[in-house]
C-alpha positions, 0 to 999 in steps of 0.5 A, a space after each residue: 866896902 862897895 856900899 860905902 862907895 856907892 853911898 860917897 858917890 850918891 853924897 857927892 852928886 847931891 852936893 854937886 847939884 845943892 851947893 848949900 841950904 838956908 835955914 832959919 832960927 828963932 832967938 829970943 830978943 828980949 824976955 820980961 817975966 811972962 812976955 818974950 820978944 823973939 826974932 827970926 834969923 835966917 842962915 845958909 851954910 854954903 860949900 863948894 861943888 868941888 867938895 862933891 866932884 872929889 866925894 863921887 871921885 872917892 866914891 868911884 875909887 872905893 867902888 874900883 878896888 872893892 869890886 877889883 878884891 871880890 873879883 881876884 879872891 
């Protein structure tokens, strides 16, 4: 269960500090039997830093009570 925490928190923090990533695909335009046009297109997936603060605070907590049980049984 530690792990699982530790591996929230590590997550967390590399959400925190990248808040998206950019990326791009390329789609065919137009394709006449042999000859195909195709383009790039570039995309970016984005979220909030906030979605890394409460993935560490998560982390923490299961962190808390996993070494909270080793500790009393």
């Amino acid at each position: 269960m530690k792990i699982l925490g530790i591996i929230l928190i590590v997550l967390g923090l590399l959400f925190t500090i990248y808040t998206g990533i950019d990326f791009k695909i390329e789609e065919s335009v137009v394709e006449l039997g042999d000859i195909e046009v195709t383009r790039e297109k570039e995309k970016e997936v984005n979220w909030s830093p906030l979605l890394g603060a409460a993935a560490m605070v998560i982390g923490g907590v299961i962190v808390f009570v996993g070494s909270r049980k080793t500790r009393e049984g």
